[in-house]
C-alpha positions as CSV (number, residue, x, y, z in Angstrom):
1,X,-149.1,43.1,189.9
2,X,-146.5,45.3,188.4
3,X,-146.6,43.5,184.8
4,X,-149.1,44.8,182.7
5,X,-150.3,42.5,179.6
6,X,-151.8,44.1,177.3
7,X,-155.1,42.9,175.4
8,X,-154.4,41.5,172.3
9,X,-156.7,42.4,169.0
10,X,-160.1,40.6,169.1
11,X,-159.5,38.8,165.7
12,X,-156.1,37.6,166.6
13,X,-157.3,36.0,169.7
14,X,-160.7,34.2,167.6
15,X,-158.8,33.3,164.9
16,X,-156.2,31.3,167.8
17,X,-159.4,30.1,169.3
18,X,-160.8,29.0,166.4
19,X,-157.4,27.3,165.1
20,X,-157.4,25.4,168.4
21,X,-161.2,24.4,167.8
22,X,-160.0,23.0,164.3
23,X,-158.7,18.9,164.9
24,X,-157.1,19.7,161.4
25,X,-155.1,22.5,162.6
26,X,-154.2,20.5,165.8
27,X,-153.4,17.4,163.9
28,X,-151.1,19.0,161.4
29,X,-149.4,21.0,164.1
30,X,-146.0,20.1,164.2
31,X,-145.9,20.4,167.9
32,X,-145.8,16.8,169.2
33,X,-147.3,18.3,173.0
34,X,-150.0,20.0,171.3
35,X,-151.3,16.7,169.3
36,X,-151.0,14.6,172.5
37,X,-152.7,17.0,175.0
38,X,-156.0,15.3,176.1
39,X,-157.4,17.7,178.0
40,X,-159.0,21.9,176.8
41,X,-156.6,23.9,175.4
42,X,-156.1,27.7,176.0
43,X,-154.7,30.9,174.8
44,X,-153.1,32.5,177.2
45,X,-150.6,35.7,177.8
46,X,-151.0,37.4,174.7
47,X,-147.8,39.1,174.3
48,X,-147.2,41.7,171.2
49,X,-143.9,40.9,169.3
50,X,-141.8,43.3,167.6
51,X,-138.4,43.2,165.7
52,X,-135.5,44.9,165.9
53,X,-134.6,44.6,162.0
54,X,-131.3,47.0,162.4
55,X,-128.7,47.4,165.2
56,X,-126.7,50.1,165.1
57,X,-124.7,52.2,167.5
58,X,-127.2,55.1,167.1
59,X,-127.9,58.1,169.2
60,X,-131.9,57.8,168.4
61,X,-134.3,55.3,170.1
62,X,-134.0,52.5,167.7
63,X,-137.3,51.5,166.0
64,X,-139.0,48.4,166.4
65,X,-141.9,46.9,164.4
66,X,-144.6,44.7,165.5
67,X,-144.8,41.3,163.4
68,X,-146.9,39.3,165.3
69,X,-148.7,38.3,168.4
70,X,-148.0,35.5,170.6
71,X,-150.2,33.3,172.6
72,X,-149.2,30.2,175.3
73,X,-150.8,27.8,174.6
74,X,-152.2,26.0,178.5
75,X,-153.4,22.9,179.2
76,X,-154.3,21.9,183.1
77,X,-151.9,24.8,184.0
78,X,-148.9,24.5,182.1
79,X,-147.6,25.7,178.3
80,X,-147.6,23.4,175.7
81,X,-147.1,25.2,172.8
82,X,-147.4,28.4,171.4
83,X,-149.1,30.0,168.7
84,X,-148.7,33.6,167.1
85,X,-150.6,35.4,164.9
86,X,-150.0,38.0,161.9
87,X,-151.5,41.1,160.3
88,X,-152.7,40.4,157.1
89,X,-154.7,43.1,154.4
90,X,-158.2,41.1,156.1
91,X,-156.9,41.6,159.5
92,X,-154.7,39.4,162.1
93,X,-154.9,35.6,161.5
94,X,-153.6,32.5,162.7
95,X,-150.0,31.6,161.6
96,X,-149.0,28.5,163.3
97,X,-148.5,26.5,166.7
98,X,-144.9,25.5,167.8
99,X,-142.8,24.4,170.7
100,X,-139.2,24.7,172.4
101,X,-137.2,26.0,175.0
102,X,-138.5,29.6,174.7
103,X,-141.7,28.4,176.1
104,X,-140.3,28.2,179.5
105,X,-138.0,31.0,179.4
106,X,-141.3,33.0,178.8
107,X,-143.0,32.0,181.5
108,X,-139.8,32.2,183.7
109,X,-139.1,35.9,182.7
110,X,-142.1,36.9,182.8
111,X,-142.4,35.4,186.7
112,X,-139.3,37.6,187.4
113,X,-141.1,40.6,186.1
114,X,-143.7,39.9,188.1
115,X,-141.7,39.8,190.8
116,X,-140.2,43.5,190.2
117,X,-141.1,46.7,191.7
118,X,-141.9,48.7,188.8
119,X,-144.9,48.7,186.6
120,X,-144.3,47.5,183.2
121,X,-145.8,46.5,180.0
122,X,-145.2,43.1,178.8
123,X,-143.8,42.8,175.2
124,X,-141.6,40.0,173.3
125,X,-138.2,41.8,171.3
126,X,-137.0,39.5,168.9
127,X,-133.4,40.6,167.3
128,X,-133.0,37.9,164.2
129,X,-129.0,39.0,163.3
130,X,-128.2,37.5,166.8
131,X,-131.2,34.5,166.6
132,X,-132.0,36.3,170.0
133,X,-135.5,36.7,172.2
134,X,-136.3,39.1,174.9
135,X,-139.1,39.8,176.9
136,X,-138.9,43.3,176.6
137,X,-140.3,45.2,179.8
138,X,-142.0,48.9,178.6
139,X,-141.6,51.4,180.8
140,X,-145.4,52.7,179.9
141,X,-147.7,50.0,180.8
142,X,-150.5,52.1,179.0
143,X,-149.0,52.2,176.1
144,X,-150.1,51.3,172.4
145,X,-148.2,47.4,172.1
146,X,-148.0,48.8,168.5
147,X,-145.3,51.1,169.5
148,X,-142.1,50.4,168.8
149,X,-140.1,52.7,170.3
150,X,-137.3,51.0,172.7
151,X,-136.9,53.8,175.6
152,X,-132.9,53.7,176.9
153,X,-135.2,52.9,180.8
154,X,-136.9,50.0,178.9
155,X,-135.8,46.1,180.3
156,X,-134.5,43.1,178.3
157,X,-134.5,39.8,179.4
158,X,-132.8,37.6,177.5
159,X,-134.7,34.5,177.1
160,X,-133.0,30.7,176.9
161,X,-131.3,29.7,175.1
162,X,-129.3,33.2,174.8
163,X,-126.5,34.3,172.7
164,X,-122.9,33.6,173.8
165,X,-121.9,36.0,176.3
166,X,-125.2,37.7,177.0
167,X,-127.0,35.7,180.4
168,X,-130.5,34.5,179.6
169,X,-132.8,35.7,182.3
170,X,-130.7,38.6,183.7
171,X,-132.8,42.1,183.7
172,X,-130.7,44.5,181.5
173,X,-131.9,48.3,180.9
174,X,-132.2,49.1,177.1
175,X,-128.9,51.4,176.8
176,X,-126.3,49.2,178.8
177,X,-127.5,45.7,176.4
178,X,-127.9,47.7,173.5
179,X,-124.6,48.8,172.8
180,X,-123.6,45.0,173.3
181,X,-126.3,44.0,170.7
182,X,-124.8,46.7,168.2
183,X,-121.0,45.4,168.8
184,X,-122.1,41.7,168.5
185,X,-123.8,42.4,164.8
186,X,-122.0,45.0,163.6
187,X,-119.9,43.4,160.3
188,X,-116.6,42.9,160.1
189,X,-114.1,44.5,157.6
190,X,-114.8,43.6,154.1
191,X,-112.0,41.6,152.8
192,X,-110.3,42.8,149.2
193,X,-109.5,40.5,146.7
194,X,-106.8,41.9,145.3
């Protein structure tokens, strides 16, 4: 298999574990599937996710950071929910569970990835100026998921729903989406008031 996932940090994956072990944290979800599943829950495909705080037409690699990680959520085979952890001064803890469309697009990217010839490491890119998601394919599946450095070779794929004008589920290398990202948030002219 081409796609390499890489192993998420031991406490984030307890403290998921333990926040699906807690019928408190379940109940008060406010993912409707996740309080009507009757079977075991699981978290599965830990996937690291980093932001893209700044686009800019730059000439450097831009800079990521990683915020979070994200878990599906399984019950009898399929996702139900998600839930993603955060670093904290005592470590990474649970945040919350949650639903939507991007549970599907997940799994559906990362299918086509799968599908792929090259080797890649498994990441999610989230760019908030544009309210956008990619499963963001590393070129160096032995990487350090921490790293947040977006090589111009890397893949994006756009996950559903997509911006306007940029196809959810289309494999796009890092320099040719890029510079559409950068045009798409760059802001306009300031208006005078004079």
């Amino acid at each position: 298999m081409p796609l390499h996932v890489p192993s998420a940090p031991a406490p984030a994956l307890r403290s998921v574990s333990a926040a699906l072990g807690s019928p408190t944290a379940v109940r008060e979800a406010r993912t409707s599937a996740l309080r009507s599943v009757q079977g075991p829950l699981s978290p599965e495909l830990p996937l690291p996710v980093h932001v893209l705080d700044r686009t800019t037409p730059a000439r450097t690699a831009p800079l990521t950071r990683l915020t979070a990680w994200r878990f599906l959520i399984r019950s009898e085979g399929r996702a139900v929910a998600a839930a993603d952890t955060v670093l904290t001064p005592d470590g990474w803890t649970f945040s919350h569970f949650f639903e939507g469309p991007y549970l599907a697009s997940t799994e559906l990217a990362v299918r086509q990835a799968e599908a792929s010839a090259a080797t890649y490491q498994a990441r999610l890119l989230s760019i908030p100026e544009l309210y956008m998601l990619t499963l963001w394919l590393h070129g160096d599946p032995d990487a350090d998921p921490a790293d947040g450095v977006l090589a111009p070779t890397d893949v994006l794929v756009p996950l559903a729903p997509a911006p306007p004008g940029i196809a959810a589920h289309r494999l796009h290398r890092v320099a040719d989406l890029l510079p559409v990202i950068s045009l798409r948030v760059t802001p306009g002219p300031l208006l005078s008031s004079a």
